[in-house]
N, C-alpha and C positions, 0 to 999 in steps of 0.2 A: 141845876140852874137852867131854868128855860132860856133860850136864844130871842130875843126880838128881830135880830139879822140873820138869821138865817142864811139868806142868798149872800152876805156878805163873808162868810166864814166858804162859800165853798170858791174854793183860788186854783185847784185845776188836780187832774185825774188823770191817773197812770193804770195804763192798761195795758195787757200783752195775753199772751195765749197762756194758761195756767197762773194767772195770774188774777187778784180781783182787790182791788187796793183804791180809795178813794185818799188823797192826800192829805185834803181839808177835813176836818172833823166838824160835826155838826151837834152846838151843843144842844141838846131836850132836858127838858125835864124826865128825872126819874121814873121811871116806868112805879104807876099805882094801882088799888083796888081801880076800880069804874066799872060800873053799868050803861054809859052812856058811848053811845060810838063815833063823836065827835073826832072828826081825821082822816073818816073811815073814807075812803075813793067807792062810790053806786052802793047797793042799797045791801044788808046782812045778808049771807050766803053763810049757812049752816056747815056746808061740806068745805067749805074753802074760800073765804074771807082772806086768812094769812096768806095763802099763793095769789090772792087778787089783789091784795091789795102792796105784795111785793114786787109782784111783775110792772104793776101802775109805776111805784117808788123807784125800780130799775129801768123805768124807762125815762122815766124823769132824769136823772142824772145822767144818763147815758144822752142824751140831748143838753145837756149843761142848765137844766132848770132847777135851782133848788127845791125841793118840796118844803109845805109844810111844817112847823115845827111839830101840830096837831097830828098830822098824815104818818110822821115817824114816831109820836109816843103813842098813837094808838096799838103802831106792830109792837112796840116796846111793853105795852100793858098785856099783852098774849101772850108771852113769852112764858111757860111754866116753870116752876120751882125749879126742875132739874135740867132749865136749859132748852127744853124739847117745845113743840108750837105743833097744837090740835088746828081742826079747819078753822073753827071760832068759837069763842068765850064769852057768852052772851053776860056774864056776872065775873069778871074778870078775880072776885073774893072768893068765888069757889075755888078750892084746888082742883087740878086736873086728874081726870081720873087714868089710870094705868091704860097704855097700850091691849088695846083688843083684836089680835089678828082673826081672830073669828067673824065679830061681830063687825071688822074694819071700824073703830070708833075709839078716840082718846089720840092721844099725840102722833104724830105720823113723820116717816123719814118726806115724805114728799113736803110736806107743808114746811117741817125743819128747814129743810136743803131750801126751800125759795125763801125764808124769811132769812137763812144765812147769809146768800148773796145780798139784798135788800139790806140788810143792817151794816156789811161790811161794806156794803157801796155808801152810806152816810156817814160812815165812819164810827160806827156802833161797836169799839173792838172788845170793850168787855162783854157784853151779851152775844156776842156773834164766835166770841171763843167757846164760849157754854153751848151755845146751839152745836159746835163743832165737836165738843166733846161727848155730846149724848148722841149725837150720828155715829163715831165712832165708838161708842160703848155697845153698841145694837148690832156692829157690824156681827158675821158669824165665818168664821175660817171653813173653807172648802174641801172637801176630801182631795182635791186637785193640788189643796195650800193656797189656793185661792179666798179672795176676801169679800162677801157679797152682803148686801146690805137689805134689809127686806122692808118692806111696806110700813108696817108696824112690828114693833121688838118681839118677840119670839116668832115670827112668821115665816117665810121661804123666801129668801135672796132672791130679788128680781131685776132685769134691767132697767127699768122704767128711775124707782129707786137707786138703786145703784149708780145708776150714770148723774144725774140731779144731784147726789149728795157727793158724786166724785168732784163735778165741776163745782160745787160748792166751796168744798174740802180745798181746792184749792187756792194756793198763796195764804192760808190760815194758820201755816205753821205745822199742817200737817208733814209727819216724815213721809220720804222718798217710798219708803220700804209698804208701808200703809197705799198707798196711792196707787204704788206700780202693782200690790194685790186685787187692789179694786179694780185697775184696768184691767187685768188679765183675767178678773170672774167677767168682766165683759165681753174678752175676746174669746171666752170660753163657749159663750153663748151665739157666735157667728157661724152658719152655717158655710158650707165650703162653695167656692164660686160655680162649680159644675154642677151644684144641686140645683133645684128648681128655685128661682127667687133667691139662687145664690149671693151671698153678701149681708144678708138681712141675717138680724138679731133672731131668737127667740124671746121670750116671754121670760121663761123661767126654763133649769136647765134639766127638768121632769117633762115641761110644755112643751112639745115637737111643734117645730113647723114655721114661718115666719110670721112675725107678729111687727107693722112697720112703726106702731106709737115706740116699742121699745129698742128697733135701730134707730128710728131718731135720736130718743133720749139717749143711747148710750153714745154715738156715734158726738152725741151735744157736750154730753160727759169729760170725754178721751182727749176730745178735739176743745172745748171754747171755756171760757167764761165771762161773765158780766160784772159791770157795764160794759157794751161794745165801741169800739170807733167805727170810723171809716177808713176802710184797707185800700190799696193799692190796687190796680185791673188785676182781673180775673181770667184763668186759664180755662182748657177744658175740661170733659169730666173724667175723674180719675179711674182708672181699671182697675179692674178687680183685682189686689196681689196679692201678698204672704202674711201682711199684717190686717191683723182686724181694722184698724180704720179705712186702708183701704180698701179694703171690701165693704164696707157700712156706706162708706162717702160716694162708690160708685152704683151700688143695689140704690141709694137714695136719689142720688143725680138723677139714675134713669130713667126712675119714680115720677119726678117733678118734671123731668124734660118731657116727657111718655105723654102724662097726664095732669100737669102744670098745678095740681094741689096732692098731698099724700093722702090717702086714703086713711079707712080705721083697719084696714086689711088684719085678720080675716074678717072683719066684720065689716058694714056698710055705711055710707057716710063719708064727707068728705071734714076732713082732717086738719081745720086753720093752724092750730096752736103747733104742734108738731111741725109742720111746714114752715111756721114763721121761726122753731127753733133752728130747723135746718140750714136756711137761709142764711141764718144769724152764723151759724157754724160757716158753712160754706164760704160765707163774706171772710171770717176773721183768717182763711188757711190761703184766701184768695185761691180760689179755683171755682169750677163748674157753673162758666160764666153764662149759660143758656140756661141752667136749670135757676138761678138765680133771677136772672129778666121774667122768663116763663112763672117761677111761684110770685116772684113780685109783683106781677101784673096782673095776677088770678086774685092775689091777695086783695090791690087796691079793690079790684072789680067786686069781691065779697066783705070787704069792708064797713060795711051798714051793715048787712045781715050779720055780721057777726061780733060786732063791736057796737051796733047800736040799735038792735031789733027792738020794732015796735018801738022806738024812740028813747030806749033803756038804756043807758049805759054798763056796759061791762069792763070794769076798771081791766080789767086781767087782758083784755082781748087787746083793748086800746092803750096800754103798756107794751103788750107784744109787739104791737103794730108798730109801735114808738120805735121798738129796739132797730126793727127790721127798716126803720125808714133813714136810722140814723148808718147801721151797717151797709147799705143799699145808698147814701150819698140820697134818700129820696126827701122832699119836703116833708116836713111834720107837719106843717101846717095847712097844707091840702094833700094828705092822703089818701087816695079812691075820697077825693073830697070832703074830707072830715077834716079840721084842727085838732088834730090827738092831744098838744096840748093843753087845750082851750077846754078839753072835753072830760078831759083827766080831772084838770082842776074844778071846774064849776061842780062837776059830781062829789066832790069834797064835802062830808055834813059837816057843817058848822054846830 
């Protein structure tokens, strides 16, 4: 049954740390065949449509804007047979083809884990349980007894995945026992505070050395999930301790404090999305109130370039933006001078 109120069905959102619960339910129409991408937030993205256009969707509600009734049955039409969601489904009638960790191509834990949050933040709980259920069917037990979740199904547990599908996974009903395995293949992966770039994640736990896209993700994992509020003042940055997060929270802090965006470390570039995860982390635990000012302020300042280059819209970047402006107390509607709302929606194909 399609909703024509929309906005009048969403009456208010409960949030907390491990937690991702939208109160109001939002009715759509049943997810169908379509070729047509009517809903979709900026323009088809082969590799990730689904994470663009759930991060849009998560930022929407997390500012208290209902989306689209179009905006949420288009993620609802990606949705695969067995629950799982590829980058994008150009012929929604095809079935999806099997996980390819080789070729990285066919259903993906990253895409999963954002269209999870996305569907449980509208209140999508039947398709949002199946999403949860083929994340954990993929998971793989660790020689440690540890629980790591990899890219695509038969592949090598990674943090990136792993963390994304933790903070997914949770308030879904997953058990305790499932979670605290997942967290602990993340704290497996933290290196020790004395090593060089101590605090920080690795990659994978073959991959030596830090890698800082996968201490965000995992440190985003342990610590948050979506939709976010707005917390209470923020303290300083945390020291490096005994527990993996805080050692993630402080390698990251000093990251952003250092050099006010996170890096692709080890590789080159500087780093939005990660950074705005962190932020987003950092806000909900209140702490690391300079590294917070410092990325937020780099963010606003790179905010075109990376949310609306050449005049493009990038639903994914301008969703992120959203989360971090709402966790951040900052205006959505002049961020680094954009209307993330304004910008969100008009990009919406009809």
């Amino acid at each position: 049954m399609k909703s024509s109120t929309l906005k009048a069905r969403l009456r208010s959102i409960s949030i907390g740390i491990g937690a991702l619960a939208l109160v109001a339910s939002f009715a759509t129409t049943p997810a169908t065949a379509s070729t047509t991408n009517k809903g979709l937030f900026g323009s088809p993205n082969e590799y990730a449509s689904v994470q663009l256009q759930s991060q849009a969707l998560l930022g929407l509600v997390s500012a208290r804007v209902a989306p689209s009734p179009n905006a949420v049955n288009w993620l609802l039409d990606q949705q695969c047979d067995n629950g799982a969601f590829q980058g994008y489904r150009a012929d929604t009638a095809v079935p999806c083809a099997d996980s390819d960790p080789v070729n990285f191509s066919g259903p993906s834990a990253d895409q999963t884990a954002w269209a999870l949050m996305a569907l449980a933040a509208v209140g999508e709980e039947a398709p949002a349980k199946k999403a949860a259920k083929w994340l954990i069917s993929i998971a793989q037990t660790q020689p440690n007894g540890t629980l790591g979740i990899p890219s695509y199904a038969g592949g090598t547990p990674d943090a990136n995945s792993s963390g994304l599908s933790l903070s997914a996974l949770n308030g879904m009903g997953t058990s305790r026992s499932t979670a605290m395995k997942i967290q602990r293949f993340l704290g497996s992966l933290v290196t020790p505070c004395g090593d060089t770039r101590g605090g920080a994640a690795r990659y994978q736990s073959a991959v030596p050395g830090a890698n800082n896209s996968a201490t965000a993700q995992a440190y985003f994992g342990i610590t948050t999930s979506i939709p976010v509020y707005s917390p209470p003042a923020k303290s300083g940055i945390p020291k490096c301790g005994k527990n993996a997060t805080d050692k993630m929270g402080s390698y990251l802090a000093q990251q952003i404090t250092q050099d006010s965006l996170l890096t692709y470390y080890p590789y080159d570039g500087n780093d939005y999305g990660d950074t705005a995860l962190t932020i987003v982390a950092f806000s909900g635990k209140a702490i690391a109130k300079q590294a917070i000012s410092k990325g937020t302020a780099a963010l606003k300042a790179n905010a075109r370039e990376w949310a609306l280059k050449d005049g493009v819209p990038n639903a994914g970047a301008l969703g992120s933006l959203l989360l971090v402006s709402v966790a951040t107390d900052s205006n959505p509607k002049n961020f680094g001078g954009i209307n993330l709302i304004a910008e969100i929606t008009k990009s919406e194909t009809k």
